[in-house]
C-alpha positions in Angstrom: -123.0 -31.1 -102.0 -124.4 -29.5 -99.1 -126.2 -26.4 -99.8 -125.1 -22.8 -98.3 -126.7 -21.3 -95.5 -128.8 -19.1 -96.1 -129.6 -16.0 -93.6 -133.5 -16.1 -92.1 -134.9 -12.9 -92.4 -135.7 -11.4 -88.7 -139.1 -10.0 -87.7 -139.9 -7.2 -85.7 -143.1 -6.4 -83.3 -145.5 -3.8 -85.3 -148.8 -2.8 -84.1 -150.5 -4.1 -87.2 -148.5 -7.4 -87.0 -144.7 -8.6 -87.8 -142.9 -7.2 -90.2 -140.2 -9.0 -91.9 -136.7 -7.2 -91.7 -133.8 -8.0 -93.8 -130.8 -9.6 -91.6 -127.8 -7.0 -91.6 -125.1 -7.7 -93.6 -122.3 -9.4 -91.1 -119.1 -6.7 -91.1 -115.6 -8.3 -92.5 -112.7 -6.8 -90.0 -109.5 -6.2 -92.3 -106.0 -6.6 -90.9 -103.2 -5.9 -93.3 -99.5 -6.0 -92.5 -97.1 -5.2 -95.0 -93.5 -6.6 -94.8 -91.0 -6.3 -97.3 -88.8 -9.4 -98.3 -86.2 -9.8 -101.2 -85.8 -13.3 -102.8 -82.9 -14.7 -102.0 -82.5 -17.1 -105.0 -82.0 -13.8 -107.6 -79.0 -12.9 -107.9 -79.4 -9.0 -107.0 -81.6 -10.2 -103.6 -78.6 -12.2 -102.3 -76.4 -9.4 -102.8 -78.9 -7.4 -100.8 -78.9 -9.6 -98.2 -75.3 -10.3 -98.1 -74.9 -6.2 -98.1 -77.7 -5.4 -95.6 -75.7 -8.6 -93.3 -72.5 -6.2 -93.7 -74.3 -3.3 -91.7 -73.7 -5.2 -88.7 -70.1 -5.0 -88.2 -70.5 -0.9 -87.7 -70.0 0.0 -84.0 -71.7 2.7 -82.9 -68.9 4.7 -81.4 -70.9 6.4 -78.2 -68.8 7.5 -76.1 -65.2 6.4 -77.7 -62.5 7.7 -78.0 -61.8 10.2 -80.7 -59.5 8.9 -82.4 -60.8 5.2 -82.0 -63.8 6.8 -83.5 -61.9 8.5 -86.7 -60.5 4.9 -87.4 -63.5 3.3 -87.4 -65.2 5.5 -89.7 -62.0 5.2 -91.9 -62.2 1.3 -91.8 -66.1 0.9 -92.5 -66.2 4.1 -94.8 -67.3 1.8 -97.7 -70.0 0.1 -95.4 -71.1 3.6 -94.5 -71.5 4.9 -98.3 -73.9 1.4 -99.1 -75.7 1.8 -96.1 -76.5 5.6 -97.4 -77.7 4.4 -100.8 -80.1 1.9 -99.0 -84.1 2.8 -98.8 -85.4 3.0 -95.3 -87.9 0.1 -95.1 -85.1 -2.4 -94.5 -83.5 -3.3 -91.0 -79.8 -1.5 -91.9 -79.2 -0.5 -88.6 -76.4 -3.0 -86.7 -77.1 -4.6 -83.3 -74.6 -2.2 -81.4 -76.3 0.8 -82.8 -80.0 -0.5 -82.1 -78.6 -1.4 -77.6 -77.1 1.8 -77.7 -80.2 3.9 -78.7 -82.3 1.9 -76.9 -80.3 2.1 -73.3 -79.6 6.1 -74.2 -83.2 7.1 -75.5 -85.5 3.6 -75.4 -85.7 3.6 -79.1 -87.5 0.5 -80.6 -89.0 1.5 -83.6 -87.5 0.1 -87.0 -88.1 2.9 -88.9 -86.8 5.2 -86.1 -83.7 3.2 -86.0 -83.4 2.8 -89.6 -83.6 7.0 -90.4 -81.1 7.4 -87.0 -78.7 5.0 -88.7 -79.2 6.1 -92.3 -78.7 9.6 -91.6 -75.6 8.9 -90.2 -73.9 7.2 -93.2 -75.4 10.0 -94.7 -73.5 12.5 -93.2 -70.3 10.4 -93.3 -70.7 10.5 -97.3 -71.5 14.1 -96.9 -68.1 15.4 -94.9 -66.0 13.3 -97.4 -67.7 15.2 -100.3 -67.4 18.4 -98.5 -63.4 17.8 -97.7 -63.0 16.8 -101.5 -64.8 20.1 -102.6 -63.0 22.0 -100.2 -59.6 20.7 -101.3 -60.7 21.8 -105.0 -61.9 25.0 -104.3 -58.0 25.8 -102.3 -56.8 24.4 -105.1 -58.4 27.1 -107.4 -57.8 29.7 -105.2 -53.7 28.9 -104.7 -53.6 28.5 -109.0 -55.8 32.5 -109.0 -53.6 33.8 -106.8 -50.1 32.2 -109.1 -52.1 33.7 -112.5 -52.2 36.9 -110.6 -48.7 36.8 -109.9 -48.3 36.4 -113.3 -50.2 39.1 -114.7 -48.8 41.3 -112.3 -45.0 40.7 -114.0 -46.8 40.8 -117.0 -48.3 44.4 -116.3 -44.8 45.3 -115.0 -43.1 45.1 -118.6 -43.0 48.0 -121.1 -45.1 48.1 -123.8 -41.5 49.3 -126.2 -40.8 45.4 -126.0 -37.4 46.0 -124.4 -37.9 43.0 -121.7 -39.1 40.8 -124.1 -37.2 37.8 -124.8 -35.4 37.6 -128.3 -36.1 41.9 -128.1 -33.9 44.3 -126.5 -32.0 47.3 -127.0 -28.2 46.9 -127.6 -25.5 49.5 -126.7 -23.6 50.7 -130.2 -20.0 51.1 -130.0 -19.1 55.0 -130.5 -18.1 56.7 -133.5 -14.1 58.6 -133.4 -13.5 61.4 -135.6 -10.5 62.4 -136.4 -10.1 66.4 -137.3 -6.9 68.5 -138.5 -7.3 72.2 -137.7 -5.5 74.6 -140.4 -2.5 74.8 -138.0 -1.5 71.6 -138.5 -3.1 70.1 -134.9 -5.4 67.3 -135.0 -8.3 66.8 -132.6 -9.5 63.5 -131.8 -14.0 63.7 -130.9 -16.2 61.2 -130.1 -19.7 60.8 -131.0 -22.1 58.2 -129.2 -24.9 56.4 -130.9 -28.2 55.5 -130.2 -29.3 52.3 -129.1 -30.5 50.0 -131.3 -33.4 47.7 -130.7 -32.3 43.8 -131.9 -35.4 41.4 -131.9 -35.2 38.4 -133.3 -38.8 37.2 -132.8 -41.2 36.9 -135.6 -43.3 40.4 -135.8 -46.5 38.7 -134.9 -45.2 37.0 -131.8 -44.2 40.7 -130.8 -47.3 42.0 -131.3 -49.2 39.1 -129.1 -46.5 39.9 -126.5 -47.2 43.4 -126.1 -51.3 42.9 -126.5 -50.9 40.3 -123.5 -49.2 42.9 -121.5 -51.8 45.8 -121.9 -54.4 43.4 -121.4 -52.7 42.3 -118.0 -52.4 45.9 -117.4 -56.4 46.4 -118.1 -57.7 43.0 -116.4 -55.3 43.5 -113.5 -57.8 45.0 -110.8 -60.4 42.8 -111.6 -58.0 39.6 -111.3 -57.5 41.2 -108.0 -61.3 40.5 -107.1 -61.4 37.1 -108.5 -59.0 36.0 -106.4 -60.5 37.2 -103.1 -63.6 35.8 -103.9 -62.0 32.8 -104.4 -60.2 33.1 -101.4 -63.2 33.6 -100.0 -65.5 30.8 -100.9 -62.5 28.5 -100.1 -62.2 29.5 -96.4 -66.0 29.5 -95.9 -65.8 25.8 -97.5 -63.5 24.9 -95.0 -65.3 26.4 -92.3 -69.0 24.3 -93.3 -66.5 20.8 -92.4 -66.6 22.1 -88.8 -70.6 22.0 -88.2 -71.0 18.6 -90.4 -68.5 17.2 -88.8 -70.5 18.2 -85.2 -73.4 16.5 -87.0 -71.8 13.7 -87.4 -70.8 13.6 -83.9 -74.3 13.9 -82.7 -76.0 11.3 -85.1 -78.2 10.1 -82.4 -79.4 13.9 -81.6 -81.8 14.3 -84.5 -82.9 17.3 -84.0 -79.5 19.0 -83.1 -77.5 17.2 -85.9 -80.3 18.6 -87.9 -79.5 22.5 -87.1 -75.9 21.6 -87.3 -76.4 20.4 -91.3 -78.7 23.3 -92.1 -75.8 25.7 -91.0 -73.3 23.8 -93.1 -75.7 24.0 -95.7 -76.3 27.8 -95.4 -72.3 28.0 -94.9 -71.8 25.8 -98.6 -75.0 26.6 -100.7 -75.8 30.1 -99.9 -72.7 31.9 -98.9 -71.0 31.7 -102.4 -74.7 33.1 -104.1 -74.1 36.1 -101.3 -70.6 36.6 -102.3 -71.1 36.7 -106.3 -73.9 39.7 -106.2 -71.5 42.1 -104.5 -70.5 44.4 -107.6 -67.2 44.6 -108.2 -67.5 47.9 -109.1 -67.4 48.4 -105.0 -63.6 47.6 -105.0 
């Protein structure tokens, strides 16, 4: 077995004579490259594959028409919601999108491409949320504005429980009196009676009924606010779709798609926190 080679030590010129010096140690030159790779014999790296292979059938809808563009994000919406739950550091990004943003802005960085592309299924998840939320919150705000409808009629009633149902006053049927005056004459007079009240509902049913309407009575104004504010927070839900949806539109713009979300978000997140420290006292 040959032997290792061993290093000779150098010797340099001294005025007194040599003098050994140790040879350097040589310097190693690292070069690292990280790739990542999933295995495609497990059974969740195939599915990655086969999901991150889907990715390529989303067109990048440039400059297309509108509503060619609306149908396509229709028809890939499920490929856009994956691609949104998939981390950055694999190639998601289809072959159409990576020409186009490398003949618009000579894009050719992976991780570029991948945050351009990622962002943009991201915002697709993001306006179909939105629309949901704003759907619920009209919702709310069209069943406020029936319940104050409601209490309204409700305030409306009086509290003697003569509109109640099973509860009203009934006209009596008058009384005749017949009298004979000492002459022999007899006068005929008429007396009318009173209403009476007929309820047929059980007493504590009546008393709920007429609690419920001096509560409505009491709670009426500030039902009044509630339902602006939900108004309110409804119309400023709708409004937010507008500058996602302009995001979305600009996908490729990262820094203007970027403003565009931030004012949605303002629009969503802090306009409701703005709208709930008003007192109502105000009104």
């Amino acid at each position: 077995m040959p032997e290792p080679m061993r290093t000779a030590p150098s010797f340099a010129s001294h005025a007194s004579g040599p003098v050994p010096r140790l040879a350097e140690k040589p310097r190693r030159m690292y070069s690292s490259s990280v790739s990542l790779g999933y295995d495609d014999s497990t059974l969740i790296g195939s599915l990655r594959k086969r999901v991150i292979a889907s990715f390529a059938r989303i067109p990048a809808d440039w400059d297309t028409n509108v509503f060619i563009t609306t149908w396509n994000y229709i028809r890939f919406g499920h490929l856009h919601t994956l691609r949104s739950m998939q981390p950055l550091l694999y190639p998601i990004a289809s072959q159409e999108e990576r020409s186009e943003l490398y003949r618009s802005y000579g894009i050719r960085s992976t991780g570029t491409l991948n945050l351009l592309t990622w962002r943009r299924s991201a915002l697709v998840a993001c306006f179909v949320i939105a629309l949901g939320a704003s759907t619920l919150l009209a919702a709310v705000a069209r069943t406020s504005s029936d319940d104050l409808y409601v209490m309204e009629q409700t305030s409306y009633l009086p509290t003697n429980g003569t509109a109640l149902r099973d509860c009203q006053y009934e006209a009596q049927q008058p009384i005749y009196v017949a009298y004979k005056s000492p002459g022999g004459n007899t006068s005929f007079y008429t007396y009318a009676q009173p209403d009476r009240r007929e309820c047929t509902m059980p007493f504590v049913e009546y008393q709920s009924k007429i609690v419920q309407i001096a509560l409505a009575r009491t709670a009426l104004p500030a039902k009044q606010i509630d339902v602006i504010l939900d108004v309110i927070l409804a119309a400023f839900a709708w409004i937010a779709l507008v500058p996602t949806l302009m995001a979305l539109s600009r996908w490729h713009r990262y820094g203007l798609s970027l403003r565009l979300v931030s004012a949605a978000w303002l629009l969503t997140f802090v306009t409701p926190f703005l709208v709930l420290i008003i007192p109502v006292r105000m009104f």
